[in-house]
C-alpha positions as CSV (number, residue, x, y, z in Angstrom):
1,X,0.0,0.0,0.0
2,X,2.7,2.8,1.3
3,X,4.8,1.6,-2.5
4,X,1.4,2.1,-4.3
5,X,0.7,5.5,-2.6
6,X,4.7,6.5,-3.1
7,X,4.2,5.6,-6.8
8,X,1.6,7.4,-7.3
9,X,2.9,10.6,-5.7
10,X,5.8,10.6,-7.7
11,X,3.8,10.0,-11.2
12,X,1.7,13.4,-10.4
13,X,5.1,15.1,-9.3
14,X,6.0,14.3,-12.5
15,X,2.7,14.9,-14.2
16,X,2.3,18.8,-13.0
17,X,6.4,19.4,-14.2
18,X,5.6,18.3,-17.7
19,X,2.1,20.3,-17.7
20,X,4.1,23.3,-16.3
21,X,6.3,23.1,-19.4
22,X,4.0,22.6,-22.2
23,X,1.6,25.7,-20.7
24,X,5.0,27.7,-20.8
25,X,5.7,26.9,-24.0
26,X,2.3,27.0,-25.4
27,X,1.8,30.4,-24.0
28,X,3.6,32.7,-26.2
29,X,2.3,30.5,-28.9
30,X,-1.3,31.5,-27.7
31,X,-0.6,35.3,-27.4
32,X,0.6,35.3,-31.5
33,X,-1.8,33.7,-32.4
34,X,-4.7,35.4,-31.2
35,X,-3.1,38.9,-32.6
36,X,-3.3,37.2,-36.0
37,X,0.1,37.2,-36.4
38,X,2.7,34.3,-36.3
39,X,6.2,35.5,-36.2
40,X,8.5,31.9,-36.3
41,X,11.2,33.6,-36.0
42,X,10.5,35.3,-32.1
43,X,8.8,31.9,-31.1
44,X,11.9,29.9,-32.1
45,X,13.8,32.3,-30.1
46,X,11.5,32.2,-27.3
47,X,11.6,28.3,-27.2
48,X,15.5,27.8,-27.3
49,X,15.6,30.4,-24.4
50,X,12.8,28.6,-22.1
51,X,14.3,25.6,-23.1
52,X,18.2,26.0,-21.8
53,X,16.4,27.9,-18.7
54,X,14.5,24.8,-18.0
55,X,17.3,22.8,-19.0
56,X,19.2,24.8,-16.0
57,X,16.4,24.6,-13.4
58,X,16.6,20.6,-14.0
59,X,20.1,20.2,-13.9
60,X,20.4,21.9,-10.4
61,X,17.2,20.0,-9.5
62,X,18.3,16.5,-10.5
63,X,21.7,16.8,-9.8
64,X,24.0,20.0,-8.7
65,X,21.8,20.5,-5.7
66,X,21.1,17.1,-4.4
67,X,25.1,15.8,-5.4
68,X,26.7,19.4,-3.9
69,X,24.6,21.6,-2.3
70,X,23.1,19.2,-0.2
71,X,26.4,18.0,1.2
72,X,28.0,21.2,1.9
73,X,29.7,21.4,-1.0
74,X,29.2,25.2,-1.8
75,X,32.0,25.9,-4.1
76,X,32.1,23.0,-6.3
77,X,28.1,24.3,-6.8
78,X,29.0,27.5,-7.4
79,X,31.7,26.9,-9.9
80,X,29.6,24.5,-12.0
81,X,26.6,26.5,-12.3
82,X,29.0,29.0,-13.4
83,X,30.4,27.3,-16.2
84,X,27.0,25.5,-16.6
85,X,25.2,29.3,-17.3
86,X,28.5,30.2,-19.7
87,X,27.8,27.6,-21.6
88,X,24.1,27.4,-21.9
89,X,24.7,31.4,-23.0
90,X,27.2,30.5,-25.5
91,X,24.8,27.5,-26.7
92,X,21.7,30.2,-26.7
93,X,23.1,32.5,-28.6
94,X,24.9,30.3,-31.3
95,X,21.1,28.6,-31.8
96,X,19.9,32.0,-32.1
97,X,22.1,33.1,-34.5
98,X,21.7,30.2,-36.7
99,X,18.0,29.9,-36.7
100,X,18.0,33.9,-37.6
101,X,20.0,33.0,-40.7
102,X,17.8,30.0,-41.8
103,X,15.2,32.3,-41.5
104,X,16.1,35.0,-43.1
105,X,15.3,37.0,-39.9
106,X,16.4,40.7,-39.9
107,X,17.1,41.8,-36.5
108,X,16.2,45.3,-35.3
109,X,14.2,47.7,-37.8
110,X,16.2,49.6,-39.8
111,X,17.0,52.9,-37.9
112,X,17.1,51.3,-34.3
113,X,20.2,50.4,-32.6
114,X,21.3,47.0,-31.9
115,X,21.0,46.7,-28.0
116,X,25.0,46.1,-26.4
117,X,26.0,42.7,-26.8
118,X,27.5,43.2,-23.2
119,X,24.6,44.4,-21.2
120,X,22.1,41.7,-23.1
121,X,24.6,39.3,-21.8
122,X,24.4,40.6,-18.3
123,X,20.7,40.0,-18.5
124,X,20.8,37.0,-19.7
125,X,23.6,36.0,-16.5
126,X,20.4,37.9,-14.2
127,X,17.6,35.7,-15.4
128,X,20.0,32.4,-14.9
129,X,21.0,33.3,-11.4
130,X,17.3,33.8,-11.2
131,X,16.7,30.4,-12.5
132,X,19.3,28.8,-10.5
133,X,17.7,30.1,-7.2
134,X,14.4,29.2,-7.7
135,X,15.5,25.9,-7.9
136,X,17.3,26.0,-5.1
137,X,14.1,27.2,-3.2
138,X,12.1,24.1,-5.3
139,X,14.2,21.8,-4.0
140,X,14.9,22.5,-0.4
141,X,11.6,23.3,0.1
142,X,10.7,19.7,-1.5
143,X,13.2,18.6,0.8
144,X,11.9,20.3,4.4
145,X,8.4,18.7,3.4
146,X,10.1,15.3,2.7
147,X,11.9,15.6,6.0
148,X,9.3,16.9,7.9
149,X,6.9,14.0,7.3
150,X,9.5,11.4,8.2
151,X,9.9,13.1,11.1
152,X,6.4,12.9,12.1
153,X,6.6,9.0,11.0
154,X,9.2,8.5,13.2
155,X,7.8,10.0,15.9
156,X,4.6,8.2,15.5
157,X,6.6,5.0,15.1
158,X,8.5,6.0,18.6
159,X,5.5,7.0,20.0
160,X,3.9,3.6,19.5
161,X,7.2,2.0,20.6
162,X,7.0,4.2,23.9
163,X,3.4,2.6,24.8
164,X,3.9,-0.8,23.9
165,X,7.1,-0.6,26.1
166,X,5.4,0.7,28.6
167,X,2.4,-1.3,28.6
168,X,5.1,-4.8,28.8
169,X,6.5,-3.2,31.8
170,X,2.7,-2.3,33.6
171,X,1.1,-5.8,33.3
172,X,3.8,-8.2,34.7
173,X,4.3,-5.2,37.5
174,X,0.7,-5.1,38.3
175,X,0.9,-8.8,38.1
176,X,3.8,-9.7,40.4
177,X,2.1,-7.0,42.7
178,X,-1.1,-8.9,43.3
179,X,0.0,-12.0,43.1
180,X,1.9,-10.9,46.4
181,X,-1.2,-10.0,47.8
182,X,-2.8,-13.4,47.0
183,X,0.1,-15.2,48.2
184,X,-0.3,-13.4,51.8
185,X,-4.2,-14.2,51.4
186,X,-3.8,-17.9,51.3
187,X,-2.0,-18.3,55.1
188,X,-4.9,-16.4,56.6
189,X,-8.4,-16.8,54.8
190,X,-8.5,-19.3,51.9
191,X,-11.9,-18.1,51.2
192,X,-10.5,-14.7,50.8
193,X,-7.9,-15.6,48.4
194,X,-10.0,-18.1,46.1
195,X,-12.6,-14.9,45.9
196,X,-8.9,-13.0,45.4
197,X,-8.3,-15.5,42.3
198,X,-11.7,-14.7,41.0
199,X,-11.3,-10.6,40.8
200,X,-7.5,-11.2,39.2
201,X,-9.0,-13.6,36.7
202,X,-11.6,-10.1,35.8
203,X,-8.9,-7.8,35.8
204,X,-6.2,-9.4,34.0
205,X,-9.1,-10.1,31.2
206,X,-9.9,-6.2,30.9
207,X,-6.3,-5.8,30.6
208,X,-5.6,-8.3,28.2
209,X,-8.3,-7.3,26.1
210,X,-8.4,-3.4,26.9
211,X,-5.0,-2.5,27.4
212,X,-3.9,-2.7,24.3
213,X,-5.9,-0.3,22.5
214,X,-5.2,3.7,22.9
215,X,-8.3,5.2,24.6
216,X,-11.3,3.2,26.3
217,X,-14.8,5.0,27.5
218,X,-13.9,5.9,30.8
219,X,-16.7,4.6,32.6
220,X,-15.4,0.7,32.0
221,X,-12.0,1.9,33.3
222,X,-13.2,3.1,36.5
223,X,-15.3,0.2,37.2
224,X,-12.2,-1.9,36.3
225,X,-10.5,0.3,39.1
226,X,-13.2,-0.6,41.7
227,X,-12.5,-4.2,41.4
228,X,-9.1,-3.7,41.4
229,X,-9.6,-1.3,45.0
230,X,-12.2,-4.4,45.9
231,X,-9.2,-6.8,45.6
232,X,-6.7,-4.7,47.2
233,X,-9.9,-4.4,50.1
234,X,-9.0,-8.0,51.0
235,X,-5.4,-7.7,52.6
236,X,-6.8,-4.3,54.8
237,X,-6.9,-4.3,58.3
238,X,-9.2,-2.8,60.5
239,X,-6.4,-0.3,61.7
240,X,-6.6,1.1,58.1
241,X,-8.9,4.1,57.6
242,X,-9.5,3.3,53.7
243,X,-12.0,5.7,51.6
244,X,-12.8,5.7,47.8
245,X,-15.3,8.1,46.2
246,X,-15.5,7.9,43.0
247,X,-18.0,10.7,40.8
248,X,-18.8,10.4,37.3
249,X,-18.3,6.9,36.3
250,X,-21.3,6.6,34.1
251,X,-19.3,9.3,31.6
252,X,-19.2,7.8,27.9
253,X,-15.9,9.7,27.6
254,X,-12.4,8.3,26.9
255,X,-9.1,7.5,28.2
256,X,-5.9,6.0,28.1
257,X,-6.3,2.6,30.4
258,X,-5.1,1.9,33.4
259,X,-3.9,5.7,34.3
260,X,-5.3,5.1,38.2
261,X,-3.9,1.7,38.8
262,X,-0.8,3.3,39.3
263,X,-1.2,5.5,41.9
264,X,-4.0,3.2,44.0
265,X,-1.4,0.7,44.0
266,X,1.7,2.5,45.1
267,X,-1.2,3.9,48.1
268,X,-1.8,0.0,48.9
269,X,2.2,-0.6,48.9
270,X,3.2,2.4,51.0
271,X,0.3,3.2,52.9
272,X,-0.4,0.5,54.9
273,X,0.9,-0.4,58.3
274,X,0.7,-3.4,60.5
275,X,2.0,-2.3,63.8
276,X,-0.1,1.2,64.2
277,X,-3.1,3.4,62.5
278,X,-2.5,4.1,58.6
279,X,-4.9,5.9,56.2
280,X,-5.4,5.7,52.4
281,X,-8.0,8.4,50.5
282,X,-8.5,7.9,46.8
283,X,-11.5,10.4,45.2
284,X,-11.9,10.0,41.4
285,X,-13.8,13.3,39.8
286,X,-15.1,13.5,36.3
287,X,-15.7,16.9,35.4
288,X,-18.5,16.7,32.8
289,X,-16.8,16.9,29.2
290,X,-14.0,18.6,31.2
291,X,-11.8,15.7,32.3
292,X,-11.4,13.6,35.7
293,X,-9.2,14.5,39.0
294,X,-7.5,11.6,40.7
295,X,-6.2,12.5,44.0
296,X,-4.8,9.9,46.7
297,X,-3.5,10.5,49.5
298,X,-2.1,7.5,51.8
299,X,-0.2,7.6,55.3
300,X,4.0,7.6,54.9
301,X,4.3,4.6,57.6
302,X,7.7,4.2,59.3
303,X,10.1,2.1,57.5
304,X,8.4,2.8,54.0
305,X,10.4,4.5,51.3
306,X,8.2,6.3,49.1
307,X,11.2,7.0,46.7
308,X,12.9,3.6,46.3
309,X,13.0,2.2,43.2
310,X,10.7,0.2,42.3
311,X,8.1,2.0,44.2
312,X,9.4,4.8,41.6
313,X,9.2,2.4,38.2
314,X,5.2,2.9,38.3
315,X,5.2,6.3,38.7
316,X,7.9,6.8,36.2
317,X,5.7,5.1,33.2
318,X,2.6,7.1,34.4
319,X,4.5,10.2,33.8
320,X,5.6,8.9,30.7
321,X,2.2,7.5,29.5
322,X,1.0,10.9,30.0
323,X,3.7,12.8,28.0
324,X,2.7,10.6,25.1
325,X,-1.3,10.6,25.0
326,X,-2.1,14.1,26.8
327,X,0.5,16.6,25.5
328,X,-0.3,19.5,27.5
329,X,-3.5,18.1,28.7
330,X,-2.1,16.4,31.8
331,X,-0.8,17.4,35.1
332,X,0.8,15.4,38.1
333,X,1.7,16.7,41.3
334,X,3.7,14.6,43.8
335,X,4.0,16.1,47.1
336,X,4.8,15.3,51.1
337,X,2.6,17.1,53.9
338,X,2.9,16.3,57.5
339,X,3.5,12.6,57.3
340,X,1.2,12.1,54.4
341,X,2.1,11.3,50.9
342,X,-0.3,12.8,48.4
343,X,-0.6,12.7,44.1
344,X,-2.9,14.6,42.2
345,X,-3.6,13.7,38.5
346,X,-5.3,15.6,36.2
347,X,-6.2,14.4,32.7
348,X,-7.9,16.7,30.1
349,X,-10.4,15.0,27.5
């Protein structure tokens, strides 16, 4: 398909160049005509003229700019354009002056002077420099376009490389994360961690099936991030003060999957204590067609480090993710206040 669609953008390139030449040379051939006169000898001229000027534009087209410009090599350009425009001048003028002759073609009307050879030669030098540099602003112009949409290939290419990297590095954590959970489950309530087995088996389907596609209605997310706080609900004690609001989850809107996971799971991780009182507060907001607010907020218990490393590989890709879907449409605030760690996400439709 992308061969097909290069081929076919090349055959119009060409196309419109050789309909830009036959109008120019048609033209003059139009204006003579319609005056009722039809003077061979000036359209003769006129075509060897447009001819070594197109010739020109070509040459620097095809070859001098692409072979020397393009590579930095500004002299050798220079110098061969030079002797390019002598010689196209010196092949102009000798066609000229032979087609005159063959024609019989008197040159100026008796009692006008002949222009100066010198000063028609200067002229002549003007219009190729002319000639030279719009094709110089043809082809780099060509050229920024050319670059500019691989650019935006490869960035769509990297971008896509970005999320799929990102998405092989969410699942197995998420994974490895509540298979921990289970795992402490099954030593105190079997029951508990069969119903445990149950709600993974739900969410790893949604991921599996949801997770890799771009954008999902937003109300299926957050009722995938219930379940996932109902599974995390299992390994709570009572000395955890744990509260969830979440507003606006019948919005038809969408989003990029899996953006709260994060966060609620880092809260479950950190914010939990078993030897005193701990707290974790998760309120989900969708504004309307606006966007939604996720703010949590858990306890810092002692001996948890907020900023190791892998507590900071989750957060990492979230900030990530969110560079990559919602340019300027995101923002994420990390913060510490009085023995409590809080992160506030905001994600714009």
């Amino acid at each position: 398909m992308n061969k097909i669609k290069t081929n076919k953008t090349i055959l119009t390139h060409v196309l419109m160049q050789v309909l830009f030449c036959v109008i120019l040379f048609a033209f003059p051939l139009y204006i003579t005509t319609r005056s009722g006169e039809f003077d061979l000898g000036h359209l003769s001229i006129f075509s060897i003229r447009t001819g070594l000027l197109i010739l020109l534009f070509y040459i620097n087209y095809f070859v001098l700019i692409p072979k020397f410009l393009f590579n930095k090599k500004l002299l050798s350009f220079v110098g061969l354009n030079f002797v390019l425009a002598l010689c196209l001048l010196f092949a102009q003028n000798f066609s000229i002056e032979s087609i005159l002759v063959i024609l019989d073609h008197v040159g100026p009307e008796e009692g006008k002077s002949k222009p100066d050879p010198y000063m028609r030669y200067w002229g002549d030098m003007l219009i190729d420099l002319l000639v030279i540099g719009l094709s110089v602003a043809v082809r780099v112009t060509q050229r920024w376009y050319q670059d500019t949409m691989n650019m935006e290939k490869l960035k769509a290419a990297q971008f896509e490389a970005d999320l799929r990297n990102l998405r092989s590095q969410l699942n197995p954590h998420f994974l490895f994360n509540t298979l921990n959970n289970i795992y402490a489950l099954i030593a105190i309530d079997k029951d508990k961690a069969q119903d445990s087995v149950l709600r993974l088996s739900k969410l790893l389907r949604y991921i599996l099936y949801e997770n890799n596609t771009p954008f999902v209605p937003i109300c299926r997310d957050l009722e995938f991030t219930g379940d996932y706080i109902d599974l995390m609900k299992l390994r709570v004690g009572d000395q955890v003060d744990l509260s969830v609001s979440i507003t606006g989850s019948n919005s038809k809107n969408l989003i990029a999957p899996l953006l709260f996971m994060t966060l609620i799971e880092n809260a479950f991780k950190h914010g939990i204590s078993n030897d005193g009182e701990s707290f974790i507060r998760i309120n989900i907001l969708v504004e309307n067609e606006k966007g939604v607010l996720c703010t949590v907020e858990n306890s810092i218990c002692n001996g948890t480090n907020m900023e190791s490393k892998n507590s900071g590989i989750g957060l990492a890709n979230l900030e990530r993710r969110l560079e990559l879907l919602y340019p300027h449409k995101h923002d994420l605030h990390i913060m510490k206040e009085n023995n409590c760690f809080i992160v506030r996400m905001r994600v714009d439709f």
